[in-house]
C-alpha positions as CSV (number, residue, x, y, z in Angstrom):
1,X,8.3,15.7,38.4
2,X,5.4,13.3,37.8
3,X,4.5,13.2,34.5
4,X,0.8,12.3,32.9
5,X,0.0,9.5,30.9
6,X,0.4,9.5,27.4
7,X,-2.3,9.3,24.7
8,X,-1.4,8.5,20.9
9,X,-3.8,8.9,17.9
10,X,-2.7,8.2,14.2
11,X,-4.3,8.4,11.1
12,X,-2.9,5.9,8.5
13,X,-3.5,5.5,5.3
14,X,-1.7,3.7,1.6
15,X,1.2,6.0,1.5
16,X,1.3,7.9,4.6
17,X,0.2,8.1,8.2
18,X,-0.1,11.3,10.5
19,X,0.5,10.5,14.5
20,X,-0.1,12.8,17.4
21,X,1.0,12.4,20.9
22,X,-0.4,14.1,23.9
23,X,-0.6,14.3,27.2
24,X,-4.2,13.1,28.6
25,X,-5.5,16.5,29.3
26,X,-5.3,16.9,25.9
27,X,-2.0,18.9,25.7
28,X,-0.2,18.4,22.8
29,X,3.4,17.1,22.8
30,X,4.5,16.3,19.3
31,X,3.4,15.2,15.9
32,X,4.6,13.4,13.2
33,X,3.9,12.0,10.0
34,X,5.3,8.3,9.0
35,X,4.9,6.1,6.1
36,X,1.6,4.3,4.9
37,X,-0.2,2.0,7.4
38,X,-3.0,0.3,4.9
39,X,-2.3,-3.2,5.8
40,X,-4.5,-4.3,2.8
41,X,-1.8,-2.1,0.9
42,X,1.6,-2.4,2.2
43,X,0.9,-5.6,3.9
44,X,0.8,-6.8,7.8
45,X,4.5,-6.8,8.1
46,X,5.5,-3.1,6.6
47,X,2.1,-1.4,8.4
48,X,3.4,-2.9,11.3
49,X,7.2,-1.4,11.3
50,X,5.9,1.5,9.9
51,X,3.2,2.6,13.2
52,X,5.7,1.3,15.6
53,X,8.2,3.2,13.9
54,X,6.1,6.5,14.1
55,X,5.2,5.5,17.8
56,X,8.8,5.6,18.9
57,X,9.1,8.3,17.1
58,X,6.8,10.5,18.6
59,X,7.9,9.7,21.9
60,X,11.3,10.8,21.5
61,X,10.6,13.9,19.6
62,X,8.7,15.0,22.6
63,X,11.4,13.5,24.9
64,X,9.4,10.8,26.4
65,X,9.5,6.8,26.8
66,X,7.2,5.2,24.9
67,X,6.0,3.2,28.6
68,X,4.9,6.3,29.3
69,X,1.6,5.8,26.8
70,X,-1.7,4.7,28.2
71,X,-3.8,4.5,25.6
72,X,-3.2,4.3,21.1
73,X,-5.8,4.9,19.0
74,X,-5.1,4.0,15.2
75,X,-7.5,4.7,12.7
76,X,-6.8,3.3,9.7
77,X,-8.2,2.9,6.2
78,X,-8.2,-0.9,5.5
79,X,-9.4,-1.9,8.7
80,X,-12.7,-3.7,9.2
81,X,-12.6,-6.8,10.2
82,X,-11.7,-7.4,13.9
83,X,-9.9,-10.3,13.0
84,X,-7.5,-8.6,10.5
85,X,-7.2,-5.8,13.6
86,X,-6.3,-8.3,15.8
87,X,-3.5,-9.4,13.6
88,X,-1.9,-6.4,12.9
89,X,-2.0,-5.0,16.8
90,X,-0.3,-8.2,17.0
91,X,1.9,-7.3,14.4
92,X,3.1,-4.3,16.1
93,X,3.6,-5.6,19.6
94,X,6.2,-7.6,18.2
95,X,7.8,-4.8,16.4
96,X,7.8,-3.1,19.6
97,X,9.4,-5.9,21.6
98,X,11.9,-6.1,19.0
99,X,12.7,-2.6,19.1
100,X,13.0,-2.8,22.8
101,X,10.1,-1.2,24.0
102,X,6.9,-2.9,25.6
103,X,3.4,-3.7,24.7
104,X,0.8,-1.1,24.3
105,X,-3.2,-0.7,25.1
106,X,-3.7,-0.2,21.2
107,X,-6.9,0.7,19.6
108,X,-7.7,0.1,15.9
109,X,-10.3,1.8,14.1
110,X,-12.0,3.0,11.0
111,X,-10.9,6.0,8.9
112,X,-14.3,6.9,9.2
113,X,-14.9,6.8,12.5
114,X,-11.8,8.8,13.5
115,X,-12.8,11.4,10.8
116,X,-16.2,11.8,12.3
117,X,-14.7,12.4,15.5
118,X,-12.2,15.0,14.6
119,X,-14.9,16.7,12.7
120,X,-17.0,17.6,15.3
121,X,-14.7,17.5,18.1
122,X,-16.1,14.5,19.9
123,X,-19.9,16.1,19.3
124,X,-22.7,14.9,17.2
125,X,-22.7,15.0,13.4
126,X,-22.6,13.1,10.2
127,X,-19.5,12.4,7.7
128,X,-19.9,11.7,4.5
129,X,-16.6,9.6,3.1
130,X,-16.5,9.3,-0.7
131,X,-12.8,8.7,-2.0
132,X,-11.7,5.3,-3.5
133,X,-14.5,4.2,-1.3
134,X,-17.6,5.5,1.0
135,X,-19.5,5.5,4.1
136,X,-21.3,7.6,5.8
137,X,-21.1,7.5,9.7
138,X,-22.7,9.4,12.7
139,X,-22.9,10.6,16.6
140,X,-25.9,11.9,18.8
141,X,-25.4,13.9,21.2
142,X,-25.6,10.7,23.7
143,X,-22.7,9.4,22.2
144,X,-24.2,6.9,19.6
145,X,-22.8,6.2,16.3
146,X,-23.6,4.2,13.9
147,X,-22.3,3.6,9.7
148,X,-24.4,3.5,6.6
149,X,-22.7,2.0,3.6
150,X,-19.2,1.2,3.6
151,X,-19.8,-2.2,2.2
152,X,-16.6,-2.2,0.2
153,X,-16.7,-2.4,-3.7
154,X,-18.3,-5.8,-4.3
155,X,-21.4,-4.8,-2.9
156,X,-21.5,-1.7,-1.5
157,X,-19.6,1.7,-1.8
158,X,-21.8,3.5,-3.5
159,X,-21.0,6.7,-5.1
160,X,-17.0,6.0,-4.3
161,X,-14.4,6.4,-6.8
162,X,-14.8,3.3,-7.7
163,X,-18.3,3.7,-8.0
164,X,-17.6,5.9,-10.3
165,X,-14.5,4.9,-12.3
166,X,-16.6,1.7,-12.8
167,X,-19.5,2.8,-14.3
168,X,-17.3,4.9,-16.9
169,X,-15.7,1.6,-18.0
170,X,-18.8,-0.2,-18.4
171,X,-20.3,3.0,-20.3
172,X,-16.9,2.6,-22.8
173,X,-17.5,-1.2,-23.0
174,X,-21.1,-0.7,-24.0
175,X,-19.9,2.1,-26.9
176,X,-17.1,-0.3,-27.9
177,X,-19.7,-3.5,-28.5
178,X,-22.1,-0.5,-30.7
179,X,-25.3,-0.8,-27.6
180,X,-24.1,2.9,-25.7
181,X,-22.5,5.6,-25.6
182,X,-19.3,6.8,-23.8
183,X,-19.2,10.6,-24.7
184,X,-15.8,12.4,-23.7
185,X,-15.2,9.2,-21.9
186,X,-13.9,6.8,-24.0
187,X,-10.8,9.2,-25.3
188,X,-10.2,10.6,-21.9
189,X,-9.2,6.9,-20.8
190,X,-7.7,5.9,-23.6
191,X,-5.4,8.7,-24.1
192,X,-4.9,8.8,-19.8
193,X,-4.6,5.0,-19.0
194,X,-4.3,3.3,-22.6
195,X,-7.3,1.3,-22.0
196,X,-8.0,1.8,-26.2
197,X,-9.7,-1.7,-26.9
198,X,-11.3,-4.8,-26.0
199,X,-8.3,-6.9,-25.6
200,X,-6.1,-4.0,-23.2
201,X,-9.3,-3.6,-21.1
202,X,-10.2,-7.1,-20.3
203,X,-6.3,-7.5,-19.4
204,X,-6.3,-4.3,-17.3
205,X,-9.0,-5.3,-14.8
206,X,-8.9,-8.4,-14.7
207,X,-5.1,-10.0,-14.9
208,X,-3.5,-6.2,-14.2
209,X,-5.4,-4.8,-11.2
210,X,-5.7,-1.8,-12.8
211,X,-6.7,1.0,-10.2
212,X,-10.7,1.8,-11.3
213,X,-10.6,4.7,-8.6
214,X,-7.9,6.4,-10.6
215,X,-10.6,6.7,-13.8
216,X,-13.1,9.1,-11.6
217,X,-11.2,12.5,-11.8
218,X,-11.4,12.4,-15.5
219,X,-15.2,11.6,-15.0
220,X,-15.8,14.5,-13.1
221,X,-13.6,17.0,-15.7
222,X,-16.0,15.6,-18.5
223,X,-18.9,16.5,-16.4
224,X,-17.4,19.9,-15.1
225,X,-16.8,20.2,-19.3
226,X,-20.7,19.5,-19.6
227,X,-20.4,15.7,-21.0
228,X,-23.4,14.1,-20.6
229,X,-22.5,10.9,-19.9
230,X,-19.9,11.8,-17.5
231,X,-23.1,13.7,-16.2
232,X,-25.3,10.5,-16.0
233,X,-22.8,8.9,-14.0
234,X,-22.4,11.4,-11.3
235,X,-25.8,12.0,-10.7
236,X,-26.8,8.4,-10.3
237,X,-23.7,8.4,-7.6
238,X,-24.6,11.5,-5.7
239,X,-28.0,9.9,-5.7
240,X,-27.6,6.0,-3.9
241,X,-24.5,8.0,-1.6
242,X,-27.1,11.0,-0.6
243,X,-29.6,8.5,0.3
244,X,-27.2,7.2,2.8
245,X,-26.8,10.3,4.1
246,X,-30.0,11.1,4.3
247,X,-30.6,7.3,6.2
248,X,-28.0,8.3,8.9
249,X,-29.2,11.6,9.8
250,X,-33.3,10.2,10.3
251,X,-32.0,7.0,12.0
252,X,-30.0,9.3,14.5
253,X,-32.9,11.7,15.1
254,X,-31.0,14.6,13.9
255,X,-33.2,16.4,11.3
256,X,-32.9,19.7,13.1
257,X,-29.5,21.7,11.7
258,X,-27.8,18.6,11.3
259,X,-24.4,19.0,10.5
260,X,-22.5,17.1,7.9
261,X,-19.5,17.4,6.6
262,X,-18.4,16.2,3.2
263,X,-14.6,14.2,3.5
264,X,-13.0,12.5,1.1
265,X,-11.0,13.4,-2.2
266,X,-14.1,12.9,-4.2
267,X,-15.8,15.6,-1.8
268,X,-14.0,17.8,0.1
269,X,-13.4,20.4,-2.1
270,X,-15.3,22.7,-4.6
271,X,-15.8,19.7,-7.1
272,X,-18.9,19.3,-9.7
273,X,-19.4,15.9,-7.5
274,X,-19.6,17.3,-4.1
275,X,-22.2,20.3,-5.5
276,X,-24.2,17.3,-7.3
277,X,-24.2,15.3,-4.1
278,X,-24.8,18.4,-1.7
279,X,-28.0,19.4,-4.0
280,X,-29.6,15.9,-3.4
281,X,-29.0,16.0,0.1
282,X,-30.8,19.2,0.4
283,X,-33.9,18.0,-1.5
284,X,-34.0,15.0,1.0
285,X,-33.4,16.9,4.2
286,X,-33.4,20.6,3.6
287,X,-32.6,21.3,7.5
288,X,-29.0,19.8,6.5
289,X,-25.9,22.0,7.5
290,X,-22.9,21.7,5.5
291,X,-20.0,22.5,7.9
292,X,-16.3,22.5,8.0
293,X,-14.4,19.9,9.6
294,X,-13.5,21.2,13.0
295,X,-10.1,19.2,13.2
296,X,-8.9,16.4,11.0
297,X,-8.9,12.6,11.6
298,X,-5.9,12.3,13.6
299,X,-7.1,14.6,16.2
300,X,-10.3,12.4,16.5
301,X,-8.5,9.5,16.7
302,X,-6.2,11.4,19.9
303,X,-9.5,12.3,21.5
304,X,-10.5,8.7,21.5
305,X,-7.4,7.6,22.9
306,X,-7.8,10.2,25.8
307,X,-11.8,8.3,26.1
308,X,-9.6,5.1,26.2
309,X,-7.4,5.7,28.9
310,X,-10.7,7.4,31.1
311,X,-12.5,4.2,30.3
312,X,-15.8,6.2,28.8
């Protein structure tokens, strides 16, 4: 019996990664989920052993050799520069060879852009990412795409949970030196992450890499409990992130029943956020659709796996 080639798609994040493995008319064979694949993370070395790991994996749970697989696609949070891509493809090769199996056409790319993908099942639309960080990325109907934001947190990623958790620090810095106010904030963060004075904050951020993403749920359940500050915060975030939303949907030419759909832990759920952010969308480009995702990122990065091994 003569088998078709395989196609692989994963979608890998800090702590875990979620792999699918199909045949390449799109028939699925088996999934999986492995361990984190955030190379930025867990390091080169354990991202590495942990996609191979899932690769071989998958195979054999659908009782196939990996050989067999013509085309990976990994999307993967952590992974924009090409350079850093190349090094951990490279990474995994080796892995491979060492656990006896050969080298693979592999693919990295993007959370983002595998999430837009699965979203609208290869078709045009925007997503709008907003969880420890943001972007915004889309696809016409030709097959363009394109990203807004995504800058990472130096310069960029507005309106990300580090957006967010940042601003609420500097809001409880300001109330500690007697020149602001911190509302609900400044107890929610001590009580939550001990950060109580001067001394244990500068020490936190600066010598502890304390996680600032962690601080933006308590932001938004001061907002949700009508703290103004907390308030102040998320509106000047859903403003500079729906303005990137707004960017990506004019430069694409999609004004007319656009959809978009809202990803992200931040936004894709009922939060106070996600309505804030939704609402200045709307005002900006009322012809906006907010949509459901029609699959999740690990089936977009399997469709561009099966684009792979066509050659589109």
């Amino acid at each position: 019996m003569t088998h078709q080639a395989l196609v692989l798609g994963a979608d890998g994040g800090g702590t875990k990664t979620t792999g699918l493995l199909a045949e390449s008319s799109g028939t699925l064979l088996a999934s999986g989920r492995g361990e984190g694949s955030n190379q930025n993370v867990i390091g080169i070395d354990n991202a590495a052993r942990n996609l191979a790991g899932l690769i071989e994996t998958l195979a054999r749970t659908a009782g196939r050799h990996v050989a067999e697989i013509g085309s990976v696609v990994l999307g993967l949070a952590g992974a924009g520069a090409e350079r850093d891509r190349e090094v951990l493809i490279g990474a995994i090769q080796t892995r491979l060879h060492a656990m006896g199996l050969p080298s693979l056409p592999i693919s990295i790319q993007t959370d983002g852009r595998i999430a837009l993908e699965g979203a609208f099942d290869g078709g045009p639309g925007v997503v709008a990412l907003a969880g420890t960080g943001s972007v915004v990325m889309g696809k016409t109907p030709e097959g363009e795409t394109l990203s807004i934001g995504g800058w990472g947190r130096v310069i960029g990623d507005e309106g990300s949970g580090y957006f967010i958790g940042l601003e609420a620090l500097r809001a409880v810095s300001r109330e500690i030196d007697g020149r602001g106010e911190a509302g609900r904030l400044r107890a929610s963060i001590s009580t939550r992450f001990g950060l109580e004075t001067r001394e244990r904050i500068i020490a936190a951020i600066y010598r502890e890499k304390f996680d600032i993403p962690s601080i933006a749920p308590a932001v938004l359940e001061a907002a949700e409990a009508g703290d103004r500050v907390a308030l102040g915060i998320l509106g000047i975030a859903a403003r500079e992130f729906s303005l990137q939303v707004v960017t990506a949907v004019d430069r694409l030419g999609l004004q007319g029943g656009t959809g978009v759909v809202m990803a992200g832990g931040l936004i894709d759920h009922d939060t106070i956020y996600a309505r804030m952010l939704a609402e200045e969308i709307k005002k900006a480009s009322p012809a906006v659709d907010f949509c459901a995702p029609l699959n999740g990122p690990a089936h977009g990065a399997l469709l561009l796996a099966m684009a792979g091994l066509k050659g589109d």
